[in-house]
N, C-alpha and C positions, 0 to 999 in steps of 0.2 A: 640455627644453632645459637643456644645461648653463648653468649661471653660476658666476659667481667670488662669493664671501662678500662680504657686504655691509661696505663701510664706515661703522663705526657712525657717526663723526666727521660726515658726508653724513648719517647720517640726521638726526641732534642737529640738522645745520645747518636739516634740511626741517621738522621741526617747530617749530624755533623760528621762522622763515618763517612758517610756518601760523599760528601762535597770534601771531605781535608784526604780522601782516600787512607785515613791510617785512624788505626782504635788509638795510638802515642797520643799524635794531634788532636784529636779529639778528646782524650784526655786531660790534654793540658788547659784548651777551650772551656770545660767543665770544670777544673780544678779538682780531678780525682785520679785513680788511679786507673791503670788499662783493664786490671781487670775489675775493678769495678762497671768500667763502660761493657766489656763484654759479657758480664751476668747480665746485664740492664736489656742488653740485645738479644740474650739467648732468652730470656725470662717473655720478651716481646714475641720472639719467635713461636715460642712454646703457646703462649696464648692466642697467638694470629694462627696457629696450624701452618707457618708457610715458614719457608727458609729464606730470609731477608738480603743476606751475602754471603757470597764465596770466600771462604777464608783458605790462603794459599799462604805458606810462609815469607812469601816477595810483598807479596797483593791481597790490596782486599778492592773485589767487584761485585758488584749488584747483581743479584737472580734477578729471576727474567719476575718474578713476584714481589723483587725490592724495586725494580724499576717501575711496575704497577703503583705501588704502596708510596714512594717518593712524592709525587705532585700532594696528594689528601696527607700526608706526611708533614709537610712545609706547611701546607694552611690549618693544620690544626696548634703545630707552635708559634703559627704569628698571633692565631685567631687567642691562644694561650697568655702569650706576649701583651698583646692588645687589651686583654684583660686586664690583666696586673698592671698596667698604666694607665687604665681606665681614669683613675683620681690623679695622675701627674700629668696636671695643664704645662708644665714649663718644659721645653727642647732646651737638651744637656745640647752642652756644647763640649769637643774636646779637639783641642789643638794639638796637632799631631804634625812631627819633623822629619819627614824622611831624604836620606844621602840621592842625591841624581842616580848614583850607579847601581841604587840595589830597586828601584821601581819601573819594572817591567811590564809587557803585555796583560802579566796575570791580575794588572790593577783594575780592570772592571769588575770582574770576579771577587776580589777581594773586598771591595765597597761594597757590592749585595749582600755577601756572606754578613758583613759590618752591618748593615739594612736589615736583614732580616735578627741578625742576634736581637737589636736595639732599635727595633723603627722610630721610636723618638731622638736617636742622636742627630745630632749636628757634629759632623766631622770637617772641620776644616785640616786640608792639609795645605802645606808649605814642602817644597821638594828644591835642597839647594846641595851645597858641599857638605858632607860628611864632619867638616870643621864649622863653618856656620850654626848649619842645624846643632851641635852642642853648644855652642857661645848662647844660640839662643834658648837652648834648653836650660844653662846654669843660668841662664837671666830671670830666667822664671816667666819667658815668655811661649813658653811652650807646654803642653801636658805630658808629651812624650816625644820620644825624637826613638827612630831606628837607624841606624848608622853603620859605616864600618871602624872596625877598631882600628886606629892608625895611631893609638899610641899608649905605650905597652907598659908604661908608669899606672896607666888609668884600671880600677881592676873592680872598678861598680858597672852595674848594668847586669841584665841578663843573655849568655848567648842564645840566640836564634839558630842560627846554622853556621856553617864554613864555606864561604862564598868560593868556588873555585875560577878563575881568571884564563885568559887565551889570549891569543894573538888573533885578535877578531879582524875578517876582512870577506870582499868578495873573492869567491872561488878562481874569477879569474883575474884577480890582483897582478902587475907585476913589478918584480925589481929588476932594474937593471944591475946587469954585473958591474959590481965595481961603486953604484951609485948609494949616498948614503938611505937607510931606511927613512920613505915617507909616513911619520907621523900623523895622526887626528887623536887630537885632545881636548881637555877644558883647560881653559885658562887657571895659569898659578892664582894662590896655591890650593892645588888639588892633590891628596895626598895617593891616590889611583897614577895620577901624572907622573909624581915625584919616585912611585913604585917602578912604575916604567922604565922612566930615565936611568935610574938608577940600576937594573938587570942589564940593559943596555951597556951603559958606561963601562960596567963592574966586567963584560963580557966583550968590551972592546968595539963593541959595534956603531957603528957612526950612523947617525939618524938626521932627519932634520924635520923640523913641523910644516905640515903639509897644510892644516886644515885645523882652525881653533876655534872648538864648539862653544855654546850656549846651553847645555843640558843636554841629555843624554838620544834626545830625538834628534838634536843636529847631525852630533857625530855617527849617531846611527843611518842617518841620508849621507853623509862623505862616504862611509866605508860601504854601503851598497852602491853607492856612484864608483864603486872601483878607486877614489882617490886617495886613500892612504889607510893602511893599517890601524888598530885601536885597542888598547891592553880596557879587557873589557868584560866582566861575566858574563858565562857563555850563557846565564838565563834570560839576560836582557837583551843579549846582541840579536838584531836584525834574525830573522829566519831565515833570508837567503843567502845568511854569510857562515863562515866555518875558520874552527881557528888554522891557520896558514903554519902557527910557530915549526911544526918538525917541517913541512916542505922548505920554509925560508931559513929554516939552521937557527933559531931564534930560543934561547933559552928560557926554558919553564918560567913562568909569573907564580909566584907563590899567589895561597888562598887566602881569604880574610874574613875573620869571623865578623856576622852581623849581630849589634848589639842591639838590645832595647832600652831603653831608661826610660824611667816614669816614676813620677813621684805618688809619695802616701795617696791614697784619695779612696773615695766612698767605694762599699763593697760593690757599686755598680759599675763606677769606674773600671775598677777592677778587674772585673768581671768583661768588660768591655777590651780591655788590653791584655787581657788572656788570650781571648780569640783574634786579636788580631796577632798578636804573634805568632800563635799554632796556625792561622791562615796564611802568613806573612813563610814559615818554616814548611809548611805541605808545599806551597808553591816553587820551593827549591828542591821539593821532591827528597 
């Protein structure tokens, strides 16, 4: 059967669909609108004769013919990609700031996603406190910093999502009655710490620090070691821990939106820290 040459733009659009699971995210990745992503797909669909995904109003999943179509999918918009930087000898580089508490598991994933948008970038990241990463962001030693907002004067940036927070610990934690709650934390100041403290305090409950991390992998080995509890988003925490807060009478952690900031820069930049955001925001589902 004849067909017309594919449009690579439709294909870009179906895989990023696939990998961010949502036509929003992938949206935002491309810099357009949803439904311009879902013309781009149905317009693919119609010319391939096959139905590429399942559209559910929760969920969007791959047919058993998007799952076919994905691998020659991916290699015809790097082979696209490759193209287009054919003539650019120089690896961009871009300096990127992210908070300890918002880079989780999903970070291998989200460096390919980064890979395959930009096989020429060079990404360096930096992963410290949420207050660092901006000091070095306003220095101008950063390209971009993702963070949590911990201060409500500041009203630049873009939000990402709303980080929801728990009483992260192992399942079989205990407290003793009567004994004050064993903490794991990062060293001050960390404004995740100071949130903590503070729901504590404000609710009377007597703590004391068990366990005083280095990043976010430390404290994540205390609280699967069973030693101390950890106000901690549940996207990051450990998979074999659960929040403990209603078994232990421990009052709700408010949520915290993740910010992006980045400055002016080239439409590829750009273009570059779209997608990490929309991959950065699928990944908190």
């Amino acid at each position: 059967m004849a067909m017309k040459a594919l449009d690579v733009e439709a294909v870009q659009a179906f895989v990023l669909v696939a990998d961010l699971n949502s036509f929003t995210r992938a949206a935002e990745a491309m810099d357009t609108t949803q439904s311009a992503v879902s013309l781009k797909i149905k317009r693919l669909e119609d010319g391939l004769g096959r139905r590429l995904l399942e559209r559910t109003p929760r969920l969007v999943r791959l047919s058993a013919e998007g799952s076919a179509f994905l691998g020659a999918a991916r290699n015809l918009v790097a082979a696209h990609q490759s193209a287009i930087g054919a003539f650019v000898v120089e690896h961009r580089r871009l300096v990127v700031g992210i908070s300890h508490h918002i880079v989780g598991t999903e970070l291998p994933a989200l460096l390919k996603r980064m890979n395959a948008t930009d096989p020429g970038l060079v990404m360096q990241l930096q992963v410290d406190t949420s207050r660092t990463v901006l000091a070095a962001f306003d220095d101008g030693t950063l390209d971009a910093a993702i963070v949590l907002r911990h201060d409500a004067k500041r009203r630049d940036g873009d939000v990402l999502f709303e980080e929801p927070f728990g009483w992260m610990a192992s399942p079989d934690f205990y407290r003793q009655p009567g004994e004050p709650l064993r903490l794991a934390t990062q060293a001050e100041p960390c404004s995740v710490r100071a949130m903590a403290v503070d729901v504590l305090d404000a609710a009377g409950i007597q703590w004391t620090e068990a366990f005083v991390g280095g990043g976010l992998a430390t404290i994540g080995a205390a609280i699967s070691a069973g030693l101390a509890v950890a106000a901690l988003a549940r996207r990051v925490a450990p998979s074999d821990t659960v929040d403990l807060g209603p078994r232990l009478g421990l009052p709700p952690l408010p949520s915290r939106e993740v910010i992006l900031y980045s400055k002016p820069s080239d439409p590829r930049t750009r273009q570059t820290l779209r997608t990490l955001g929309a991959a950065f925001a699928a990944s908190a589902g």
